[in-house]
C-alpha positions in Angstrom: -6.0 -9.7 10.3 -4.5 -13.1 9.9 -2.6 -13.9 7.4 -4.9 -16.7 6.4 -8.1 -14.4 5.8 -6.1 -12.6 3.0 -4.7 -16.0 1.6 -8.6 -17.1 1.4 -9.8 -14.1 0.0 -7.9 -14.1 -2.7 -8.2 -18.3 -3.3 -12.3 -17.8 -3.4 -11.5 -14.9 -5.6 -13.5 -13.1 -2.9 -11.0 -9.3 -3.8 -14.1 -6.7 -3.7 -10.8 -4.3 -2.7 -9.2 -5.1 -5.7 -9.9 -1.6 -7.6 -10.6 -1.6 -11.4 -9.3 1.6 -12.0 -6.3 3.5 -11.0 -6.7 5.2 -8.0 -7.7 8.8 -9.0 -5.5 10.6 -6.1 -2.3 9.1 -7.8 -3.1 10.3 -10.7 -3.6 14.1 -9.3 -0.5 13.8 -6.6 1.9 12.1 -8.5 3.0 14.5 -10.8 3.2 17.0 -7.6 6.1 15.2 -6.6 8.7 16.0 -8.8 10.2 12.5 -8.0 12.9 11.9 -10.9 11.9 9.1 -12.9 14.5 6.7 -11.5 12.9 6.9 -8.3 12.2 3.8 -7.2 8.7 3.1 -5.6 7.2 0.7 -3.3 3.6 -0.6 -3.0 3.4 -2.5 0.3 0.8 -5.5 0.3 -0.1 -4.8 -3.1 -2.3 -7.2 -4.7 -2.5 -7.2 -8.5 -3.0 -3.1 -8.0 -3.4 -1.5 -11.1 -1.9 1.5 -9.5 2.1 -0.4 -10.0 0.9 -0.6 -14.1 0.6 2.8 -14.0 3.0 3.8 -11.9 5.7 1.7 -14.2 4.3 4.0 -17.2 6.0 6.9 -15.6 9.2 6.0 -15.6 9.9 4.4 -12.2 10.6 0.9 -11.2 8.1 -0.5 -8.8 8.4 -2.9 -5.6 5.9 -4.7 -4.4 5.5 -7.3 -1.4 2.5 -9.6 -1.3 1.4 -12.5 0.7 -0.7 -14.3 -2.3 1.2 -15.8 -4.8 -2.4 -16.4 -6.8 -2.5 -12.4 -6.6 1.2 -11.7 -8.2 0.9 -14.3 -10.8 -2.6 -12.3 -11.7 -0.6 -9.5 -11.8 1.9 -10.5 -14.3 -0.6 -12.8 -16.6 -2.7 -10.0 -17.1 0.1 -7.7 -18.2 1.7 -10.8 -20.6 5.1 -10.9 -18.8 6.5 -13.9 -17.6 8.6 -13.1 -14.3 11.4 -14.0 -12.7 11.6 -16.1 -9.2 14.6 -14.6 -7.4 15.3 -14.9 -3.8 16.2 -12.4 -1.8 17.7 -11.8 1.8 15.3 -13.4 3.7 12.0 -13.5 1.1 11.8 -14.3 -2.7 10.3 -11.9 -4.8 9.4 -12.3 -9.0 10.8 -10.2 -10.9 9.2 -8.3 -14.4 10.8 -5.7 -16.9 10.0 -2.7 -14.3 8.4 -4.4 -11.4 9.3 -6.5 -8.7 6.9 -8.1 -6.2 8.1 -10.0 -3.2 6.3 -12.8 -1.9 5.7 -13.0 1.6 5.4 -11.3 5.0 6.5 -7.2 4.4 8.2 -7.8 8.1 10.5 -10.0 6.1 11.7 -7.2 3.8 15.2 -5.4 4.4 16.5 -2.4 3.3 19.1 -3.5 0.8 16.2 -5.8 -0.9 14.4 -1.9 -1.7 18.1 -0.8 -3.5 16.5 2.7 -5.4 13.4 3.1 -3.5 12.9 6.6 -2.8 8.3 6.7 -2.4 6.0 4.5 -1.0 3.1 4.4 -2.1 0.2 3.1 0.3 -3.4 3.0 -0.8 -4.4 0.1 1.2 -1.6 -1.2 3.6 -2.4 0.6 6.8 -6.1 0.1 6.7 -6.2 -3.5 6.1 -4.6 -4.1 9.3 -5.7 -3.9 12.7 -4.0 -1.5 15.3 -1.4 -3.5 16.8 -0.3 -4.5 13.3 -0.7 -1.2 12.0 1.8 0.1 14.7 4.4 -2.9 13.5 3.9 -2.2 9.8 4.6 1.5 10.5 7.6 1.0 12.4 8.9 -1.3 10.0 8.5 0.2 6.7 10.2 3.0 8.4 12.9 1.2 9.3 13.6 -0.2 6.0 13.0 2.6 3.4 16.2 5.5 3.2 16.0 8.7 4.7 13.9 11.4 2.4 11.4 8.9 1.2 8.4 10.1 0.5 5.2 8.5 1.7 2.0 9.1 0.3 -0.7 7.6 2.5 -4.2 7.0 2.3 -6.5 6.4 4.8 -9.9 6.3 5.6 -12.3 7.7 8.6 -15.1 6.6 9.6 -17.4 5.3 12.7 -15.3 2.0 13.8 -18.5 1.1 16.1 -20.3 0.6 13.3 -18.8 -1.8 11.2 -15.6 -3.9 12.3 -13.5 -4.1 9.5 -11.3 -3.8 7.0 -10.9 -1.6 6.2 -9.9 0.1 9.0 -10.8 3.5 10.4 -7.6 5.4 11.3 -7.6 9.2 12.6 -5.2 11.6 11.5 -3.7 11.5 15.4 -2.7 7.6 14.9 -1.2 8.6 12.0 0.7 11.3 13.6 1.4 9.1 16.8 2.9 6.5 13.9 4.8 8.5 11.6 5.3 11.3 13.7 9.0 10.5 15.7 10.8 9.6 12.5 8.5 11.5 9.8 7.3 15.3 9.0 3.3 14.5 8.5 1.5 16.4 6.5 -2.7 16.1 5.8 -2.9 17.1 2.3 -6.5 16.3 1.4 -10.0 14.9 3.9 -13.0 14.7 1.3 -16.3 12.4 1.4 -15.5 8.9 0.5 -17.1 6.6 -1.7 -14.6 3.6 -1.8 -16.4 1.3 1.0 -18.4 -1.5 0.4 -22.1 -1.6 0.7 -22.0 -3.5 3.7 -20.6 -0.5 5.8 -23.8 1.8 4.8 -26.1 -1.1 5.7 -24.6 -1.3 9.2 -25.0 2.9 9.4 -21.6 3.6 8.4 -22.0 7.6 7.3 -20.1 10.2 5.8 -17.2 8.5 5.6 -13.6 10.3 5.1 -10.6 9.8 2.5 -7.4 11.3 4.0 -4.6 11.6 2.3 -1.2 12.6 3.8 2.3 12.9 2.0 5.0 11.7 4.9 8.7 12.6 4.6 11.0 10.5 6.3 13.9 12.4 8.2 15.6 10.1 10.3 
């Protein structure tokens, strides 16, 4: 999608995927992990996710990158901080006690602006975008985070004929066609999901499926 259909989303306040809760699969995986608290952890196109609060509350120091600023100045009202603006190599991110969220493109992050990260975390990055994006945004975010990173990725599957989009339907052989050169994939979970709007079952969207896959970076 353009970049201005997310920037109007958020100024009409028009976020139906901005989830209440935190996402129940972190909760579960997480701790499966065994990441050491210092780990750092990235959250690519974040939002005001709830899922970097709760991260932060175990121990680790959260990136984010965003393209609305009116969604990371949400996110750091509503937690009473008052970040920092910084600038980085070539985007400027704020700054709070334990997270930092760039603002801008994610193709204008670099390595040494993700110093510590060791996970990624990506609940909704891949399926917001469209397939030739999604194959940029793979290939960069490998590019950028350090060898061993662990990526936990969630996607979703259903019938893309029947409703356009996003979020977006991708099958567990884009992902491996994605990840696969760089990364050891692994499908750790595909169970009935209830997380799409009610605009895809009106349009005969059925049984759709929640995959979730922990990626391993090794080169």
């Amino acid at each position: 999608m353009e970049r201005e259909y997310w920037l109007d989303l958020w100024q009409n306040d028009e976020i139906r995927f901005h989830q209440q809760n935190v996402n129940p699969v972190l909760r579960e995986l997480w701790p499966t992990l065994n990441l050491p608290q210092d780990q750092g952890v990235l959250v690519p196109l974040c939002g005001k996710s709830l899922d970097m609060r709760w991260l932060e509350q175990q121990g680790h120091q959260v990136w984010g990158v965003e393209l609305a600023e009116k969604a990371i100045t949400a996110y750091f009202e509503e937690a009473g901080e008052s970040p920092v603006y910084e600038q980085g190599i070539n985007i400027g991110c704020y700054r709070g006690s334990r997270t930092t969220i760039y603002h801008g493109d994610y193709l204008q992050l670099q390595r040494p602006d993700l110093t510590g990260v060791g996970a990624v975390f990506d609940r909704a990055a891949l399926i917001a975008l469209p397939p030739k994006q999604r194959a940029q945004y793979a290939d960069h975010i490998q590019r950028i985070v350090p060898e061993k990173t662990i990526i936990v990725l969630l996607t979703i599957e259903y019938d893309q004929s029947k409703h356009p989009g996003p979020p977006f339907s991708v099958s567990e052989a884009e992902v491996s066609e994605l990840y696969g050169n760089r990364c050891r994939v692994e499908l750790l979970d595909r169970a009935p999901s209830a997380g799409l709007p009610p605009a895809f079952s009106e349009a005969g969207v059925t049984d759709p499926q929640q995959c979730v896959y922990q990626i391993l970076k090794e080169n």
